[in-house]
C-alpha positions as CSV (number, residue, x, y, z in Angstrom):
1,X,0.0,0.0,0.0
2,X,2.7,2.5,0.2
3,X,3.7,1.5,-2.7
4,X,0.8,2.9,-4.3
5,X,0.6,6.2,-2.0
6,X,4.3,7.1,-3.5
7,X,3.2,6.8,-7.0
8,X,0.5,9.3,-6.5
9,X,2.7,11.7,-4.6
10,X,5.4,11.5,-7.0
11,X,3.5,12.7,-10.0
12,X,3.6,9.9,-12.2
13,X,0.8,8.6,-14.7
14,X,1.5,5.3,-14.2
15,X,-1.1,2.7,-12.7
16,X,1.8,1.2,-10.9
17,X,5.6,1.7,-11.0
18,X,6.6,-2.1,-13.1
19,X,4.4,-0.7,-16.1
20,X,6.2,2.1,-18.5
21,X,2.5,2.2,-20.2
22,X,0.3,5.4,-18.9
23,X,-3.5,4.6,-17.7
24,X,-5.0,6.3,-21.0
25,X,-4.1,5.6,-24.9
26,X,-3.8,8.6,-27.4
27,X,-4.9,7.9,-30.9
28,X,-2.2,10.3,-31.7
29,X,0.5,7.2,-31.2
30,X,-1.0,4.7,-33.1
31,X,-2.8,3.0,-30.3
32,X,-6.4,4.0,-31.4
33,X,-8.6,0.8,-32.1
34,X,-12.1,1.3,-33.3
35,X,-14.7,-0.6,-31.5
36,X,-15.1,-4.4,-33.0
37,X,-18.4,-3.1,-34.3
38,X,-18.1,-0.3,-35.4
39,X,-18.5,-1.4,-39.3
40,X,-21.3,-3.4,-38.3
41,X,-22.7,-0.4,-36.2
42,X,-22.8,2.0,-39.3
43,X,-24.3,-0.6,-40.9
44,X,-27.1,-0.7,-38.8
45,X,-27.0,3.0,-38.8
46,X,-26.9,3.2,-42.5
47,X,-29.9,0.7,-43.1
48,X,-31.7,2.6,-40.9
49,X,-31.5,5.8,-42.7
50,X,-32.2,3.9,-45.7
51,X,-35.8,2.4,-44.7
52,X,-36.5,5.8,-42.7
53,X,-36.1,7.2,-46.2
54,X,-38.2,4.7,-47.9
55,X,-40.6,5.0,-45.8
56,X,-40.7,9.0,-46.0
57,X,-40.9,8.5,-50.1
58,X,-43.7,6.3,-49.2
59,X,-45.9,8.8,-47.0
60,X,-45.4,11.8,-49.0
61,X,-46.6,9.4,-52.4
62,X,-49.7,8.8,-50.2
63,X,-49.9,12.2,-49.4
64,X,-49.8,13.5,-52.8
65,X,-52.2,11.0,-54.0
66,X,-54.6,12.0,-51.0
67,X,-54.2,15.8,-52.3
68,X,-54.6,14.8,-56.0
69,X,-57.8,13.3,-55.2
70,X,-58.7,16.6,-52.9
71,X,-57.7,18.9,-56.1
72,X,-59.9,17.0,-58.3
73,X,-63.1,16.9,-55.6
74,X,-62.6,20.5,-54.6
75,X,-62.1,21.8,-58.7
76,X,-65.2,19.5,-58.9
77,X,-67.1,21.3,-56.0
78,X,-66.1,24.6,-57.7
79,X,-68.1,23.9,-61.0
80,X,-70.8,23.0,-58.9
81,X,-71.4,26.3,-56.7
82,X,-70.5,27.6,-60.3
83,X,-73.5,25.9,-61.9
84,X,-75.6,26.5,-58.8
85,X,-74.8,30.3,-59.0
86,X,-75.9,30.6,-62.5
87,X,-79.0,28.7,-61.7
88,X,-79.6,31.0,-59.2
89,X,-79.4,33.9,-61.2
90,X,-81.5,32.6,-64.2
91,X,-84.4,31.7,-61.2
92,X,-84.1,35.2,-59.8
93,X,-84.6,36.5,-63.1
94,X,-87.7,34.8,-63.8
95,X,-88.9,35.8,-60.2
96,X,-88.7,39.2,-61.1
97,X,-90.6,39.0,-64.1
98,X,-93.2,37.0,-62.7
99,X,-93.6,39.3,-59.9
100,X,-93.4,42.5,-63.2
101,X,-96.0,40.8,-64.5
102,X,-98.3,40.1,-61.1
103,X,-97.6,43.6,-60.9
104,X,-99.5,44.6,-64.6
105,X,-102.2,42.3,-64.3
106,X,-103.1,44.1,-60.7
107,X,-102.7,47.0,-62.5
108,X,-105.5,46.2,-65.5
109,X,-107.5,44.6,-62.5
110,X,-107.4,48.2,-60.9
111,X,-107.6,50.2,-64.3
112,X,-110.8,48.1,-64.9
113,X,-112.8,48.4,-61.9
114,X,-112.2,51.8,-61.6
């Protein structure tokens, strides 16, 4: 045990005094090792990007369908209120000569029994 105390209060890195290795490895000397998966791991990483982005090419087909269908049901809807505008019109028009001509025969029916 004072052994171990005398390493610490001399300053030196080493775990203990029979190994000239320090506690940490620099990848700066060569001693960096990637993890044993790491191929493997970006893989994984890589195949998962890959269906996320499948899957996105997917959804926003669906969507565009969905919208294509919308376009054509809402440009449908808009010659309907078109139609049903003009229909409207037309059927006011005839209402207000129906009602100028109510107005005339009242008008002779007055002159006449006058």
């Amino acid at each position: 045990m004072k052994r171990a105390n005398s390493n610490l209060s001399s300053g030196n890195n080493n775990v203990s005094s029979s190994s000239s290795k320090p506690w940490f490895s620099s990848y700066q000397s060569g001693g960096y090792q990637p993890p044993v998966h790491y191929a493997s791991d970006q893989t994984h990483t890589l195949q998962d990007t890959a269906k996320t982005y499948y899957q996105t090419d997917e959804t926003a087909n669906n969507v565009l369908q969905k919208m294509t269908i919308q376009r054509s049901q809402l440009q449908s809807a808009h010659g309907s209120v078109h139609e049903m505008q003009q229909a409207t019109a037309a059927a006011r028009r005839q209402i207000e000569e129906l009602q100028r001509k109510n107005r005339q025969k009242k008008q002779r029916l007055r002159s006449l029994l006058s």
